[in-house]
C-alpha positions as CSV (number, residue, x, y, z in Angstrom):
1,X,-6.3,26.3,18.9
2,X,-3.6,25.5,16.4
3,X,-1.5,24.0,19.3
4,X,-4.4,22.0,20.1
5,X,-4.7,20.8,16.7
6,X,-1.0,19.6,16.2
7,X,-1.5,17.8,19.4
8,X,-4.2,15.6,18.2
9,X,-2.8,15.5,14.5
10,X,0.1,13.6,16.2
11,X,-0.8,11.5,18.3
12,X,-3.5,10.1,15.6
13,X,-0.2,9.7,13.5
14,X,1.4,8.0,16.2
15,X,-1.1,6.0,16.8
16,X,-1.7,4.6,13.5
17,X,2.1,4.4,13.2
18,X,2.2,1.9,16.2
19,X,-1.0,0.0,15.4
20,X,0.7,-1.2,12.1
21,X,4.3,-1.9,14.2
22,X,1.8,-4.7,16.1
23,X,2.2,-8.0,14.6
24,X,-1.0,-10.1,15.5
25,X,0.0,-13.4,13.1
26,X,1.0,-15.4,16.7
27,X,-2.7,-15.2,17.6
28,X,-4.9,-17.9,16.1
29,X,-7.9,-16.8,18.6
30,X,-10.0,-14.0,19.5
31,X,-12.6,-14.6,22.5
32,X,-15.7,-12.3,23.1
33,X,-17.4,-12.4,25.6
34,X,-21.0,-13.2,26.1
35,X,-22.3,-10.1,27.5
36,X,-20.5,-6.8,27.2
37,X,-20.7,-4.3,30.1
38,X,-23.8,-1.6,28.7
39,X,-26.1,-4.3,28.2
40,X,-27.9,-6.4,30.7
41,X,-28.2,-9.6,29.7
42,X,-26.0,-12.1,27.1
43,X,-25.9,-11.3,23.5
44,X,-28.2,-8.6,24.1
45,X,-28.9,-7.1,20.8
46,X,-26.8,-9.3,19.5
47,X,-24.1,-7.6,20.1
48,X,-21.7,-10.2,21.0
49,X,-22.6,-12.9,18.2
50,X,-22.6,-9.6,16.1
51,X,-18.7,-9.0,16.9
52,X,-17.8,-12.4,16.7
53,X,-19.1,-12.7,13.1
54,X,-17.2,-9.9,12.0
55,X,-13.8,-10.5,13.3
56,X,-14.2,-13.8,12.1
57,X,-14.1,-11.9,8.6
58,X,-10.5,-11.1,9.6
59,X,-9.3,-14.8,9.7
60,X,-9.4,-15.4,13.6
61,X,-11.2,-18.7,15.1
62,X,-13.4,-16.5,17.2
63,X,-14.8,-18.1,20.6
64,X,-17.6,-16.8,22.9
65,X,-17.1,-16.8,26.2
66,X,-19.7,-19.2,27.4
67,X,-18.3,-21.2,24.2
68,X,-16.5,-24.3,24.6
69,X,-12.9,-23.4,23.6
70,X,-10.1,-25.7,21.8
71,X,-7.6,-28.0,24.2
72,X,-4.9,-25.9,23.8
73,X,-6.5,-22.4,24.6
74,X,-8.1,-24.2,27.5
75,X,-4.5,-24.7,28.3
76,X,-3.0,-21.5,27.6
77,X,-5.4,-18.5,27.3
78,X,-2.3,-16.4,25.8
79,X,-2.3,-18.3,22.7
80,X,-5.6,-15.7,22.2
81,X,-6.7,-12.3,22.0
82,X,-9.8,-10.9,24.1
83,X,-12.1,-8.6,22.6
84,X,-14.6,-5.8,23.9
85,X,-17.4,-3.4,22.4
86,X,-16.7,-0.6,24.6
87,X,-20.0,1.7,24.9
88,X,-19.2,5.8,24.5
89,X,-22.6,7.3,23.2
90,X,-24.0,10.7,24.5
91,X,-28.3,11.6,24.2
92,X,-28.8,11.0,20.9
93,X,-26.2,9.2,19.2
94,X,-25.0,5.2,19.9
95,X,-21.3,5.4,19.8
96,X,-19.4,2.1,20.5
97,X,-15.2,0.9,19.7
98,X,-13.6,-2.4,19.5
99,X,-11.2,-2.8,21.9
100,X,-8.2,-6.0,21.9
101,X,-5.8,-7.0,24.8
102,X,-3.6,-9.8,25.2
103,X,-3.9,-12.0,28.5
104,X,-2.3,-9.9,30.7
105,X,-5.0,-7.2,30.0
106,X,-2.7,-4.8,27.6
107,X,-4.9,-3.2,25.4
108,X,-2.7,-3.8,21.8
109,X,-5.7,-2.3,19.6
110,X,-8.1,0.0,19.9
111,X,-10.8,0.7,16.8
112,X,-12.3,4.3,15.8
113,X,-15.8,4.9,17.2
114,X,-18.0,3.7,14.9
115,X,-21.6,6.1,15.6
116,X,-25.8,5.3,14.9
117,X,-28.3,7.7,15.0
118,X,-30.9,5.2,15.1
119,X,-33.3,4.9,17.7
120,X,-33.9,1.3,18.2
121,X,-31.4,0.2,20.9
122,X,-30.5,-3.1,18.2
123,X,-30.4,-1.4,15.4
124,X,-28.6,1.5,16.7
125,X,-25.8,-0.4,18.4
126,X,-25.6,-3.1,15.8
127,X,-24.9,-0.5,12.9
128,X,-22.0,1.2,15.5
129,X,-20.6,-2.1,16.1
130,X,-20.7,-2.3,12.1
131,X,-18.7,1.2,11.5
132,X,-15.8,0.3,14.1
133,X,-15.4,-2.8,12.8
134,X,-14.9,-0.9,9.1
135,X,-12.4,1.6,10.6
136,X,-9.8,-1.7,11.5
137,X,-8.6,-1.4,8.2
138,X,-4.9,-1.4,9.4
139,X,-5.9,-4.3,11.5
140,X,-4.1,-6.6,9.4
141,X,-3.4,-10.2,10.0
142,X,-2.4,-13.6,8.3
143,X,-1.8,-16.4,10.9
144,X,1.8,-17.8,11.3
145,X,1.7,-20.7,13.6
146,X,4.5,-21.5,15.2
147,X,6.0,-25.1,14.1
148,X,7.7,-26.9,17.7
149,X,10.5,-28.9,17.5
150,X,9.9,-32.3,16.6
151,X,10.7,-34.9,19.1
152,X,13.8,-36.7,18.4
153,X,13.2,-40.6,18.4
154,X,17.3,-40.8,19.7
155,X,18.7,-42.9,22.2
156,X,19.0,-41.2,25.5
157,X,22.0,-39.3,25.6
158,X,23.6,-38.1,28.9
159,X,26.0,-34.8,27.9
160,X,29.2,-35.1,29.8
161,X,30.4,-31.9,31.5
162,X,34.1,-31.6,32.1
163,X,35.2,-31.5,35.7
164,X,37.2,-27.0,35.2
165,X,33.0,-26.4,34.0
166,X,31.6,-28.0,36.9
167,X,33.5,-26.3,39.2
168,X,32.6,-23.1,37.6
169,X,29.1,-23.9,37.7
170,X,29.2,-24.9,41.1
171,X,30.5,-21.3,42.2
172,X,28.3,-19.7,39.8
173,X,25.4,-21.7,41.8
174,X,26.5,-20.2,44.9
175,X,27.4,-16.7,43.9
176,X,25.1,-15.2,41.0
177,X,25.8,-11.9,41.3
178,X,26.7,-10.9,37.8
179,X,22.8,-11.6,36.6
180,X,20.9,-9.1,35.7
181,X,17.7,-8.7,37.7
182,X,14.2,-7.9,36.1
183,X,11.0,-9.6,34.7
184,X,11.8,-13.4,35.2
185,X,10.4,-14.8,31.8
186,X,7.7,-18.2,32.5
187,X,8.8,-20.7,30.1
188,X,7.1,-24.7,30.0
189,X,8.9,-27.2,29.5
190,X,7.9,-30.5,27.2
191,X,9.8,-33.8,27.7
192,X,12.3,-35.2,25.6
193,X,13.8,-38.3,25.1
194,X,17.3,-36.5,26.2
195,X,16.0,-34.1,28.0
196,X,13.1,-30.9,27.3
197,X,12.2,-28.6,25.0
198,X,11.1,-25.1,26.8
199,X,8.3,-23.0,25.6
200,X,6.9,-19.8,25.8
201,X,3.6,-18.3,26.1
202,X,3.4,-17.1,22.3
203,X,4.2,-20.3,21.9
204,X,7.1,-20.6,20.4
205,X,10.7,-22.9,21.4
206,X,13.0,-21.1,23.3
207,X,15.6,-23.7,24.2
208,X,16.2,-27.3,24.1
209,X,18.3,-29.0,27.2
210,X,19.9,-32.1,27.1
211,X,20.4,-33.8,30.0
212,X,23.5,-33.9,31.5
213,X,25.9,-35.4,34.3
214,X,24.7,-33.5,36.8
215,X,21.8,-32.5,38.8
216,X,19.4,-29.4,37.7
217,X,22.2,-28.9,35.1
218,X,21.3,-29.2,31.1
219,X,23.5,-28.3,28.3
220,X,21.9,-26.2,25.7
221,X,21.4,-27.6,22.5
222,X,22.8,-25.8,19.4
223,X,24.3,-22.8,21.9
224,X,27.2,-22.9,23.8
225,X,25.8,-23.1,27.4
226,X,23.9,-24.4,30.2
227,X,20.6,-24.7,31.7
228,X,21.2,-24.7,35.6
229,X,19.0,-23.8,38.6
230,X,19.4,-21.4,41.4
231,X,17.2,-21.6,43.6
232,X,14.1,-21.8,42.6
233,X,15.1,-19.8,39.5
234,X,16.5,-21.3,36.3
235,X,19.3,-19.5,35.0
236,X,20.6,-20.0,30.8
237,X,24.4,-19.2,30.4
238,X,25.6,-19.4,26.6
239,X,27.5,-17.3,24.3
240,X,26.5,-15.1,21.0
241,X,28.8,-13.2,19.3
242,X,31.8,-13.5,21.8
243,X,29.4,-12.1,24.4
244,X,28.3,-14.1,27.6
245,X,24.6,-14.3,27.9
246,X,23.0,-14.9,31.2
247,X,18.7,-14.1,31.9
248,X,16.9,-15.8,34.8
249,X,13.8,-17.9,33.9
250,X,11.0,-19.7,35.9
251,X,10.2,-23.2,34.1
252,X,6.9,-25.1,35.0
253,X,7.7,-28.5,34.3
């Protein structure tokens, strides 16, 4: 019994531990969805417009899911979080806990179960709903967007690459065996008068190319490196603290 204790006396410390480690100020959005999985028909209860008001009392723009969203979350659903009532009663008592992934379906929050005794089925849920929602007090957040690069209004610029580089590109083209393999990064890229600006999915700027003298070959603004394809991979090569860095990318252009 006292083994059994420890146990869960830990992992509710580690848990809380790595609930405040999440930062959740790249998220500007939260969507709900219309109907939740115990009930049969949208918003039944009010469950769902229920949620949505109170997560709106942490500072999120919060969206239904038969709501029209903003442009850019059409655009890129990662830019918001997706949250579910999950349903965990027993006979007598409504039991119900918030739940939040990101858009790959990684649940990054999880609420205590908030319980009702009552017996109306609206009354009941809505008053659970209420007490998980009061447990997220370490669900803090204060949205940081993230400012892009402005555009520069430059001349086009073409970046020369001298000819001992090209050659070493051109082998390093050929041959790139000395790249580390793993998760290949998605990264989209906005035009530029000299050349693109790449983004993530948080979004934030992750390089700017300039164009340069030769093809599928950009020079890395601000880094000392390039931007070069290989295949139908993308590969950036620059240098930080002495120390060559090289990580594969795919770019939707």
């Amino acid at each position: 019994m006292i083994k059994k204790t420890t146990f869960f006396l830990v992992l509710l410390i580690s848990t809380s531990i790595y609930s405040q480690q999440l930062n959740f100020d790249k998220y500007q959005y939260i969507i709900v969805p219309d109907k939740f999985d115990f009930v049969k028909t949208t918003n039944e209860y009010q469950t769902s417009s229920l949620t949505k008001f109170l997560l709106r009392k942490k500072g999120f723009k919060v969206f239904l899911g038969n709501e029209k969203l903003p442009q850019n979350l059409q655009d890129n659903r990662c830019l918001a979080l997706q949250a579910s009532v999950r349903d965990a009663s027993s006979m007598f008592t409504v039991k119900t806990f918030i739940e939040l992934k990101n858009c790959h379906g990684k649940v990054l929050y999880t609420s205590m179960v908030g319980k009702s005794k009552e017996k109306d089925y609206q009354q009941g849920y809505q008053e659970a709903i209420r007490n998980a929602f009061d447990s997220m007090t370490d669900f803090e957040y204060s949205y940081s967007p993230v400012s892009l690069v402005k555009v520069e209004e430059e001349q086009e610029v073409i970046v020369p690459i001298p000819e001992v580089r090209i050659a070493e590109i051109t082998k390093e083209l050929k041959t790139p065996g000395n790249l580390v393999v793993g998760a290949v990064d998605v990264l989209y890229a906005q035009t530029l008068k000299n050349g693109f600006q790449l983004i993530n999915t948080k979004p934030e700027v992750v390089f700017i190319i300039l164009n340069s003298n030769l093809k599928d070959v950009f020079v890395i603004k601000d880094k000392n490196g390039v931007f070069y394809k290989v295949g139908e991979l993308w590969v950036s090569e620059y240098y930080e603290n002495s120390q060559l860095i090289q990580k594969e990318f795919q770019v939707k252009f």
